[in-house]
MARZA-343981 format. One record per residue (C-alpha): y, z negated, x; residue in three letters. Coordinates in pm, whole numbers, plus 50000, padded with zeros to 5 digits. Example, Ala and Ser with C-alpha at 12.3 -4.5 7.8 and 13.67 -1.06 7.14 Angstrom:
495504922051230ALA 498944928651367SER 
***
This chain:
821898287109087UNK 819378272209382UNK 820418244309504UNK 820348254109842UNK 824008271909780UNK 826698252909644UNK 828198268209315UNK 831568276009547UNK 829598294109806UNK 827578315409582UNK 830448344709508UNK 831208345209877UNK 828258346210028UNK 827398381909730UNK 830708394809838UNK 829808392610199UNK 826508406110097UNK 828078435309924UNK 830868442710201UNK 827548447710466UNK 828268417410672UNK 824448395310581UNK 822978387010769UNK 825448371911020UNK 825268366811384UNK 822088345211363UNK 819868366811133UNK 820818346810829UNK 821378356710433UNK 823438324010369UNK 820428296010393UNK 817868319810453UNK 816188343010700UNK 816978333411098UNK 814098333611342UNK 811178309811403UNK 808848326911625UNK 806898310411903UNK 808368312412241UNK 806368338612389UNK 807648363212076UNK 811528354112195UNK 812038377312423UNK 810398406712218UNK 812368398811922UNK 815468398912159UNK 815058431112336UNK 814188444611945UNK 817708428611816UNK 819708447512108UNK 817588480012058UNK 818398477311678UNK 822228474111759UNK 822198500512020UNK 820438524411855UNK 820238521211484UNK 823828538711397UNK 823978556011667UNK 825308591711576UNK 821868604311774UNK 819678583011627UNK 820828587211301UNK 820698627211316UNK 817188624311432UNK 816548605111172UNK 817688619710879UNK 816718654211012UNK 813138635810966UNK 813888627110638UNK 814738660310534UNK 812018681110721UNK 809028658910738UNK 809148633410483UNK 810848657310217UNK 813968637710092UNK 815648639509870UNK 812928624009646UNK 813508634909310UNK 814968615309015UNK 813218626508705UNK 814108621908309UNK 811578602308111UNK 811808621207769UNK 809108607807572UNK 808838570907792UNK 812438570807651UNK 811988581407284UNK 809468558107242UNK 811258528507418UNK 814438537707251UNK 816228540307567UNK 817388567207821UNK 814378564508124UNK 815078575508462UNK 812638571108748UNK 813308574709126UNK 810288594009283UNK 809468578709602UNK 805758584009520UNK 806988623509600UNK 807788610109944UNK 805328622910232UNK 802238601410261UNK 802958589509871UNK 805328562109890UNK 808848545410024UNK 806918532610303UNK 807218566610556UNK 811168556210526UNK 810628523510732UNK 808008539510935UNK 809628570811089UNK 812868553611143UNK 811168523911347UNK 808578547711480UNK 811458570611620UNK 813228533111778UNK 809888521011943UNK 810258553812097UNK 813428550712231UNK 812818512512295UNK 809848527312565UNK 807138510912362UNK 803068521512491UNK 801508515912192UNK 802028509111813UNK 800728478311593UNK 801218469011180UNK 799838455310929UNK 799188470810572UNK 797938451910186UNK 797708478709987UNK 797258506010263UNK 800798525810196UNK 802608507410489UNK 799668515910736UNK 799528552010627UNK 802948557210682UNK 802628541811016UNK 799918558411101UNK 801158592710994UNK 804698583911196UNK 802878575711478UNK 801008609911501UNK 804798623211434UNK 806028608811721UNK 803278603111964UNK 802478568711992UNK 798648551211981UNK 798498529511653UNK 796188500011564UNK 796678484611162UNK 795838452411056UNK 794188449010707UNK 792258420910537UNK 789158428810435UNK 789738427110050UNK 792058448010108UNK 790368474210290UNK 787398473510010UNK 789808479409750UNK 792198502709939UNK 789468525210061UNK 790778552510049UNK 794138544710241UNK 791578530910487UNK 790228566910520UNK 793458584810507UNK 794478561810821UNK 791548566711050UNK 792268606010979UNK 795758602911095UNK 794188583811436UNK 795228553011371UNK 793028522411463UNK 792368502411146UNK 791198464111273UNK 789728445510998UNK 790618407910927UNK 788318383410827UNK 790468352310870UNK 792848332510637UNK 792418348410278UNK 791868386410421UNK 795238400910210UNK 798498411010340UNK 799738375710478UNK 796118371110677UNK 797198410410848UNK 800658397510946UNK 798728367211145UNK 796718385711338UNK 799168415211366UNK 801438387911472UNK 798578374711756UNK 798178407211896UNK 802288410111970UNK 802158384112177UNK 799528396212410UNK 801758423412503UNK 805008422512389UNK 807018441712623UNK 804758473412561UNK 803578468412171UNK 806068478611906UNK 805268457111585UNK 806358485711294UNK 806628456911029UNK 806008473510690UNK 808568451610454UNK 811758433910455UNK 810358403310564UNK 809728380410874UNK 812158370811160UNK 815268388011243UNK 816178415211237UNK 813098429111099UNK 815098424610692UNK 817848438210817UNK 816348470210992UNK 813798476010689UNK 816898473010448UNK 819208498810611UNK 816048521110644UNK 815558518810316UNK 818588522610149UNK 818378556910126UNK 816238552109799UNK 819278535209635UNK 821958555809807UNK 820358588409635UNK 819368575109365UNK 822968566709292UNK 824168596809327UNK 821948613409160UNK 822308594908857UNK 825958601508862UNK 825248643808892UNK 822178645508680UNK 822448616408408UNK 826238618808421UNK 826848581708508UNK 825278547408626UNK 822168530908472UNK 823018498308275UNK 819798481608482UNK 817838491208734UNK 814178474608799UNK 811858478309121UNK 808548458909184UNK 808408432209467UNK 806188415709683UNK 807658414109991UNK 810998431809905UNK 811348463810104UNK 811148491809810UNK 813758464909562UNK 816278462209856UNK 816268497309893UNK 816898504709575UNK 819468475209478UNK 821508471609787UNK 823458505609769UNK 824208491309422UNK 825358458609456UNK 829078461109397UNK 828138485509097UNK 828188470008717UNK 824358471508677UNK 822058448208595UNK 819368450908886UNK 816028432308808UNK 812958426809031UNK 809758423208921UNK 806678405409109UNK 803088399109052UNK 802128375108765UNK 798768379108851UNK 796498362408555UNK 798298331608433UNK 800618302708610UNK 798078281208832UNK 797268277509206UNK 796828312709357UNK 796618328408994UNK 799098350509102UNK 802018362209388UNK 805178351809170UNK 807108339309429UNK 810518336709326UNK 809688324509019UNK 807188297209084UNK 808398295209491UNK 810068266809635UNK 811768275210003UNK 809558272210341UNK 809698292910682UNK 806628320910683UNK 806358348410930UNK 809078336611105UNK 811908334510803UNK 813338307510599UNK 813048319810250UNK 811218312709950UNK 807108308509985UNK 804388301109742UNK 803658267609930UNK 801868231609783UNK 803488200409778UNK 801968195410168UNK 803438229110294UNK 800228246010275UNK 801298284510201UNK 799388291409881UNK 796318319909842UNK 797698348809621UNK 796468371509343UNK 797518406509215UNK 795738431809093UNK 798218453809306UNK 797588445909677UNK 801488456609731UNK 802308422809550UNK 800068402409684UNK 802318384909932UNK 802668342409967UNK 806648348910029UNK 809288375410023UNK 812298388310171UNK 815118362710253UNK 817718388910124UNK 815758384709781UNK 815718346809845UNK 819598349909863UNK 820368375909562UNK 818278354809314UNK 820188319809469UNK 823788337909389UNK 822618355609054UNK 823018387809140UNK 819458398009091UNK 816958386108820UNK 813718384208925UNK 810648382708649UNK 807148384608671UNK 804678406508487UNK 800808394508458UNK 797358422808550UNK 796808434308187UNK 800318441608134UNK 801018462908458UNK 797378481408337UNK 798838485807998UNK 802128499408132UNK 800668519708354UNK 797968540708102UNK 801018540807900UNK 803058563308182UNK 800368584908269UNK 799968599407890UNK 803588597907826UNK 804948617408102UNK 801898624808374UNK 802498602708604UNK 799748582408797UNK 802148554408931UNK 800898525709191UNK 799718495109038UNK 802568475809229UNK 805228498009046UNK 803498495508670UNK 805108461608712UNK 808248471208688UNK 807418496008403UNK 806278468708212UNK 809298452308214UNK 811568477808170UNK 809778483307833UNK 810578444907726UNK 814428451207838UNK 814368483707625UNK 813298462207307UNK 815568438307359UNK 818668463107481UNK 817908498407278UNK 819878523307374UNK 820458511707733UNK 820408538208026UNK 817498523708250UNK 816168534008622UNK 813118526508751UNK 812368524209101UNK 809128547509143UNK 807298531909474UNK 804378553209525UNK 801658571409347UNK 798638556109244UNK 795938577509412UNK 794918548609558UNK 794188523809311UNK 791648544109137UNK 788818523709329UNK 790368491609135UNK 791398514108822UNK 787748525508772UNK 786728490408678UNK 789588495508374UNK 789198527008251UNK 792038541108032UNK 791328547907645UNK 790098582707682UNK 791638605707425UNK 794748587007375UNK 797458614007455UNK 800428599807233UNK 800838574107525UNK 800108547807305UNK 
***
């Protein structure tokens, strides 16, 4: 239990959580969350909070939406049986397919829905900011969709070892700006993403790609996201004929997990998160942030940060770009605090391993971010056999072939072994 909530507060803080009342009035998830932004970003994030309650449930919003999600980005994403992932874990494997999603991954869920509210918010132009390249697809590909300019943000390691995402977002007209400052990942993008906001922040629209940063930004990505859990709920009720015993999504910044867990927080299930353990425990060896974190405000959120004992947010490593991510979510911050949510982390060789081991099992080329959580859904199968187990599927792995290349797979070696 963190010490941050008392051992009273902790149950009703998850059944607030769980009835859809976090965050409150202020943006918070118990200690965590709120807004620290610098004053010129106030009045943006204000006029964003009003257009989120105005318009987000809105009966016309929400019809436009979905009717998105049906036609464009082709949802229902399917929930597929593992058969031989399960025979030879000894348990009963069921994956959510967002990587069947348009553009490849659970990312075109945040970005058509906040695409669609810049719109309706009269925004001139579209900025984000992108690791491993999914998020700025997506916005790129929503912007086309709805007819807004876009410029991404991307650090330049990520750009050399997303290239083709980089490609795919240039075709789609978007702007891709590359950043050289700060350690030229995912946080570095939010900074300058973050920069260019405030030069214009009545007519830019920042399309933030995860469930992190100042309110409401967790709280929009979060109900945007949900559909991944809602469907995947129901679907396991029709097709596996009842609820998994756990559930396990990757996480960096949160916005795939809380999509997936939050439709099933009231539900007996064990959920478990999984984030980048990079290559061992030391000083930007790796993006473990809940386990290794201690809490600290970045990107405008109280949460928990990879941070030294000066406050000095830590430099990152994952071999998934995804991952790599000095903080996460303050919803996360919150389920981990009250013990709802287990949170692990999985190290480079063993997301590799796990994710050869998918691809000749059941022909799947999964995103390195998500072979995190299929690595440790094969330690919970050892240690649980027999357990019904879903696996949150973020995207496809098209794009870490420049990066896989440097690893290649044990040609030949079709048992999935």
């Amino acid at each position: 239990m963190s010490a941050l909530i008392a051992a009273g507060e902790a149950k009703t803080l998850l059944d607030a959580a769980i009835r859809g009342e976090l965050p409150d009035e202020r943006g918070r998830f118990g200690p965590f969350g709120g807004r620290y932004v610098p004053e010129t970003l106030v009045p943006a994030f204000e006029r964003l909070e009003k257009g989120v309650r105005e318009h987000l449930h809105d009966p016309a919003f929400q019809d436009a939406f979905q009717r998105e999600l049906r036609e464009w980005v082709g949802r229902p994403t399917a929930l597929t049986f593992a058969p031989r992932l399960s025979e030879k874990w000894g348990a009963e494997v069921w994956i959510k397919r967002e990587d069947l999603a348009h553009t490849g991954a659970h990312k075109i869920n945040n970005a058509i829905g906040q695409a669609l509210l810049a719109k309706r918010l009269g925004a001139k132009r579209i900025i984000a900011e992108t690791g491993a390249g999914q998020h700025g697809v997506a916005a790129a590909a929503a912007c086309a969709r709805v007819g807004l300019p876009c410029s991404v943000y991307m650090g330049t390691v990520d750009m050399e070892r997303q290239a083709p995402n980089v490609d795919r977002m240039l075709r789609l007209g978007a702007e891709v700006v590359a950043v050289e400052s700060g350690d030229k990942t995912l946080r570095a993008a939010i900074d300058e993403a973050l920069r260019a906001w405030v030069t214009d922040p009545a007519g830019i629209y920042y399309l933030l790609g995860s469930a992190v940063g100042a309110h409401p930004y967790p709280y929009l990505v979060r109900e945007l996201q949900s559909v991944i859990g809602q469907e995947a709920r129901q679907q396991m009720i029709d097709q596996a004929g009842g609820l998994p015993d756990a559930a396990f999504a990757c996480v960096g910044g949160g916005s795939n997990a809380i999509g997936l867990f939050y439709p099933l927080l009231a539900d007996d299930i064990e959920l478990i998160g999984v984030e980048a353990g990079g290559t061992g425990d030391g000083l930007g060896q790796n993006a473990a942030t809940l386990a290794t974190g201690t809490p600290g405000v970045l990107h405008g959120a109280y949460t928990i940060i990879l941070q030294n004992e000066d406050g000095q947010v830590r430099e990152t490593h994952s071999i998934s770009a995804g991952l790599d991510y000095s903080g996460v979510g303050p919803e996360h911050a919150l389920l981990q605090a009250t013990g709802r949510v287990k949170y692990v982390s999985v190290q480079d060789d063993e997301a590799l391993e796990a994710l050869h081991e998918l691809c000749a099992a059941e022909g799947i080329l999964t995103a390195l971010e998500t072979a995190h959580a299929y690595a440790h859904a094969r330690k919970y199968a050892a240690l649980n056999p027999g357990k019904r187990i879903l696996i949150g599927n973020s995207g496809r792995g098209d794009k870490d072939l420049p990066t896989l290349t440097q690893y290649p797979a044990q040609m030949g070696s079709h048992d999935g072994a």
